[in-house]
N, C-alpha and C positions, 0 to 999 in steps of 0.2 A: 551397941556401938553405933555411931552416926558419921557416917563419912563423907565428905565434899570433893567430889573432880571437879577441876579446873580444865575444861574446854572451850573456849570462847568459840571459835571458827575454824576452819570455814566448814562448809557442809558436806563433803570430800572425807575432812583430817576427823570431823567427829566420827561419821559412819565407820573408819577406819578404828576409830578409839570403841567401838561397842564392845566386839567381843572381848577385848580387856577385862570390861566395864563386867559384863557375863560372870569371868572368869574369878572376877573382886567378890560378883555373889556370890557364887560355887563357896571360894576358900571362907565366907563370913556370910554364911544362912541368913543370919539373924540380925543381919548390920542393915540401917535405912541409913540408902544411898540418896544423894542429892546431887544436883549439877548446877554448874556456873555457866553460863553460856550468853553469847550476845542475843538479844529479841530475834532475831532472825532467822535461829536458829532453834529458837526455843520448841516449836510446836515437834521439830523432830524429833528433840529429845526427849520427850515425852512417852514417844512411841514404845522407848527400851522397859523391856517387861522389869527390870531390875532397879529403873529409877523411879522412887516415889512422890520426889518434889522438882520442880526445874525453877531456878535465880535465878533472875535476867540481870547482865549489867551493860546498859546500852552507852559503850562507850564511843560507837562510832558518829551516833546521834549529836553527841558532844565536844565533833569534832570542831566547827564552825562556835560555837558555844561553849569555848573551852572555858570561859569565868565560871561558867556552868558546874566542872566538876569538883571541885571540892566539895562541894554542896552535894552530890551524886555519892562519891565517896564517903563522906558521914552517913549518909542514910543507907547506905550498904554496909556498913563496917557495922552498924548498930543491927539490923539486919541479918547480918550470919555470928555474930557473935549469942544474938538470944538462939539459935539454935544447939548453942554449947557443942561444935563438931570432936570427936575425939582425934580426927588428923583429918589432913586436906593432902589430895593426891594433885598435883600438878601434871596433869600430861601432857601439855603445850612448850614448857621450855623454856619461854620469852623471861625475858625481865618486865612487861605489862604481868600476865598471867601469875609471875611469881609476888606481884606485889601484891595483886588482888585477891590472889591465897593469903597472903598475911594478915588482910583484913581480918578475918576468921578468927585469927586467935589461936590456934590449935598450932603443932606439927607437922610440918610441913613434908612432904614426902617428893620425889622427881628425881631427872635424868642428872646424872652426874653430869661435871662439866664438859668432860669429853664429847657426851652425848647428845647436850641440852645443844637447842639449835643456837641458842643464847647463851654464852659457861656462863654470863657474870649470873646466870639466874638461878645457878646451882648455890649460890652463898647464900640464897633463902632456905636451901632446904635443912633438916636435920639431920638427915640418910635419905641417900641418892645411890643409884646403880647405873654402873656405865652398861650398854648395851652395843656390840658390834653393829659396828655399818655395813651396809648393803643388804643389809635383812628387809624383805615387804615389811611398808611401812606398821600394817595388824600384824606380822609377828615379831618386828618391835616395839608394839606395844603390850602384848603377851607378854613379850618377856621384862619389861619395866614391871609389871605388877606380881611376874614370878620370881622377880628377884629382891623384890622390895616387902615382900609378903609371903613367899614362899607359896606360891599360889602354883596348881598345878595346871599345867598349859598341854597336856598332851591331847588332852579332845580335841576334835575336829571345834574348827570356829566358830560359834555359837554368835551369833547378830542382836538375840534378844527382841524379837520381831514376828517370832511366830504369832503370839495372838494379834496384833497391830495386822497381819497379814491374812487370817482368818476373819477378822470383822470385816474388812475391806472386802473382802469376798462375799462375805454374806450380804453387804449396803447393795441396792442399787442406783446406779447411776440415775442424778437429777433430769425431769423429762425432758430439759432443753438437751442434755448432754445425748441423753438414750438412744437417740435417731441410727445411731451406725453400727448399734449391736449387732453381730453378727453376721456384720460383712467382713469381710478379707480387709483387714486395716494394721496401719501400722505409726505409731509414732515418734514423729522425727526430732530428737533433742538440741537444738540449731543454738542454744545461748549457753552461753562462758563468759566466764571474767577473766579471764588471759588473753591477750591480742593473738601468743602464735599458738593455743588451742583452738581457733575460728577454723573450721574447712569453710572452703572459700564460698562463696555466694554462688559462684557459679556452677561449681559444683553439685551444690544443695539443689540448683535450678532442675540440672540435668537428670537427678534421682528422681524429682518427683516426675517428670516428664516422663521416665521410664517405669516408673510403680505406675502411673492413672493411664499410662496407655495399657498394663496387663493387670486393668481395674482394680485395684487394689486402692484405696482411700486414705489421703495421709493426712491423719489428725498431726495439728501444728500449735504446742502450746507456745507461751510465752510471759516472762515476766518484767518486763519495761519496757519504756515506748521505743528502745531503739528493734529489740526483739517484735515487737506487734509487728511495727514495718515492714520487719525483713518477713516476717511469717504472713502479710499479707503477696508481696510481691511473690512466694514460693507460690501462692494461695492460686496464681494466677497461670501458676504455670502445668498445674494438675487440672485445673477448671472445675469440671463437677465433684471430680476423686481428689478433690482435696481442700480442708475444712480448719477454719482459721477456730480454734478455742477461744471462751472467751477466759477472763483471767482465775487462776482458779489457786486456791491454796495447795500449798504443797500436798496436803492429805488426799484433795479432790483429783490431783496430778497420779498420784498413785493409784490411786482408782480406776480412772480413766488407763495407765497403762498395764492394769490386771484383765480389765477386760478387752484389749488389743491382743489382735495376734503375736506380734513381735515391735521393738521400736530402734529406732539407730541412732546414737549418741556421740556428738564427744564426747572424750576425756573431761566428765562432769560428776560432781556429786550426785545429781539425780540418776544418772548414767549408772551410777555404782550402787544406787538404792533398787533400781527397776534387778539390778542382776542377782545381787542379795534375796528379793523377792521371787526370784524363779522366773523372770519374764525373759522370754526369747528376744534377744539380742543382739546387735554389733556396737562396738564401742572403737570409734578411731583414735588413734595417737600418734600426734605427730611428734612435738616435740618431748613426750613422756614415754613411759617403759611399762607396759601391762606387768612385768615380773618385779617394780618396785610398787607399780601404787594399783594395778589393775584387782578388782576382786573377780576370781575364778568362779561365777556362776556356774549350774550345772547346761544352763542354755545358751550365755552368751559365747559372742565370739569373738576376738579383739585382734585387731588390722593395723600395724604399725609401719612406717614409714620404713624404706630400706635401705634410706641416706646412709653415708659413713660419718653425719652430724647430728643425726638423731641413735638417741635421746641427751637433748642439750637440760633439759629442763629450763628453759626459759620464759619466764613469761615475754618478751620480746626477742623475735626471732635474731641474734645478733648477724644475720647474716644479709639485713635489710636494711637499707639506710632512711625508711619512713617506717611509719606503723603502718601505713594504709595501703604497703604491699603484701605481697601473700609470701608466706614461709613456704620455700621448697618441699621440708617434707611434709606438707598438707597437699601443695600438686602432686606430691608424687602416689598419695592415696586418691585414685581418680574413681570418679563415680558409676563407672562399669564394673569393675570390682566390684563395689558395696553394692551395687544392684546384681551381680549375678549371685553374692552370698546371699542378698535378702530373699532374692527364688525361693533358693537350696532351705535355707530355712524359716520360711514359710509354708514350703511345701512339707517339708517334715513336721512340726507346728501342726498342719490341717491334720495328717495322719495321724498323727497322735488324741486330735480330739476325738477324729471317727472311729479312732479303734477303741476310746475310753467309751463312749457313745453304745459301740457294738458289745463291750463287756457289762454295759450297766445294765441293755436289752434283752441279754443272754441271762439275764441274774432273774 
């Protein structure tokens, strides 16, 4: 059997989509699983020990260039068709995602219309399964594929990421990077693509000011020139204890945060990938809800806002009449907080190595 998911985006809604994806192996051993997904997000999907091939379909490339996609389109549809798929799972909903399941050729499978964040996308499907609202978004996605497959969802969440998580530990860090092994470090996740998940600049100022005065080193990645910026100006406010990355792919970002002590995040995909992976954590949320899209590491810790307006899910705070003000509840997560949690576990973190340390000594 050959099956195709359809997840285009973002890097959040996939990770969220694995253990499904897990759960698809489990019920179908023998099935080679494939993925559709935008270039972007390709290299992540990769990682899933359950998918063998990853499609790219870069439609966003073609936005500007839109005479472009027809042409895009044929060479895609030619494409998954010689893969002969025996059905395509749509996990996305849209009416884009559902058309470009049809490419395929095959059976279409996805969210009834109730469900589908798009209904008109469910008159693609052939059998759809409505799923209850206000489920985390990974156990409704378990249950899209336990209802659509009979697929059994009672194990613990399965990510499909342990070996992806075992090489990376074994790699070491390129020599430019290696300089800060093993000092008290921590990485700070400062870029999003929603205007009201930004904690505010100022605040980001104040954290580091308080980690490089109780030495602690804050590696600062980033991925576009408006992120360099901001991560040079934090750059300057830690001085020596804190160290601007330079740009690094997503794989070498995982790396970099396996061998940090702990890192602090928005409400971000990368955010959700570091906790998935075991890495000591805070994750703030201002205008989102750790108990619908937060993933429960066994190390992070997640800090929400304690407005009576969060959680709006907004990407635009509606309670701001610019973008270029700050959403209430992002002040209202203030930076002595997150710095008195990053202490607490940090210090827990050290103690945990020394005692792994002291049992390895005693062996």
């Amino acid at each position: 059997m050959k099956i195709l998911v359809v997840r285009l985006s973002s890097l959040g809604d996939i990770l969220h989509l694995f253990p499904a994806v897990s759960d698809l192996r489990r019920h179908f051993p023998d099935a080679e699983i494939h993925w559709l997904v935008e270039p972007a997000f390709a290299e992540m999907v990769g990682w899933h020990s359950a998918v063998s091939k990853v499609i790219v379909a870069p439609l966003r490339s073609h936005k500007k260039n839109w005479w472009r996609l027809p042409r895009l389109l044929r060479g895609l549809k030619q494409q998954l068709r010689a893969e002969h798929y025996d059905l395509v799972l749509d996990a996305q909903g849209l009416l884009k995602s559902a058309l470009l399941a049809r490419l395929a050729g095959a059976d279409i499978y996805g969210f009834h219309a109730d469900s589908a964040r798009e209904p008109l996308a469910a008159k693609f499907y052939v059998k759809t399964a409505s799923v209850a609202r206000g489920l985390h978004v990974v156990e409704k996605n378990r249950q899209l594929v336990a209802k659509l497959f009979g697929a059994d969802v009672s194990q613990a969440a399965d990510y499909g990421l342990y070996a992806f998580h075992q090489r990376q530990l074994a790699e070491n860090l390129p020599e430019a990077l290696a300089g800060w092994v093993g000092q008290r470090s921590i990485v700070l996740l400062h870029g999003t693509t929603w205007n009201s998940k930004y904690w505010p600049e100022s605040s980001w100022l104040e954290l580091v000011g308080l980690l490089a005065e109780q030495g602690c080193l804050c590696l600062l990645p980033w991925g576009n020139q408006a992120e360099h910026q901001r991560a040079q100006r934090l750059q300057l406010a830690g001085g020596a204890n804190a160290q601007v990355l330079p740009r690094l792919s997503l794989t070498e970002l995982m790396r970099v945060l396996l061998h940090a002590q702990a890192f602090v995040s928005v409400e971000s995909g990368i955010g959700h990938l570091a906790t998935v992976l075991d890495i000591p954590g805070i994750m703030l949320h201002g205008p989102t809800d750790p108990g619908y899209s937060g993933i429960s590491g066994k190390s992070c810790q997640h800090i929400s806002s304690g407005l009576s307006c969060a959680p709006c899910f907004k990407r635009d705070c509606p309670r701001l009449e610019s973008k270029a003000g700050v959403p209430p509840c992002q002040q209202d997560i203030t930076a002595q907080l997150v710095f008195q949690r990053c202490r607490v576990l940090m210090e827990s973190t050290a103690q945990k190595i020394l005692s792994t340390k002291d049992t390895k000594n005693g062996e």
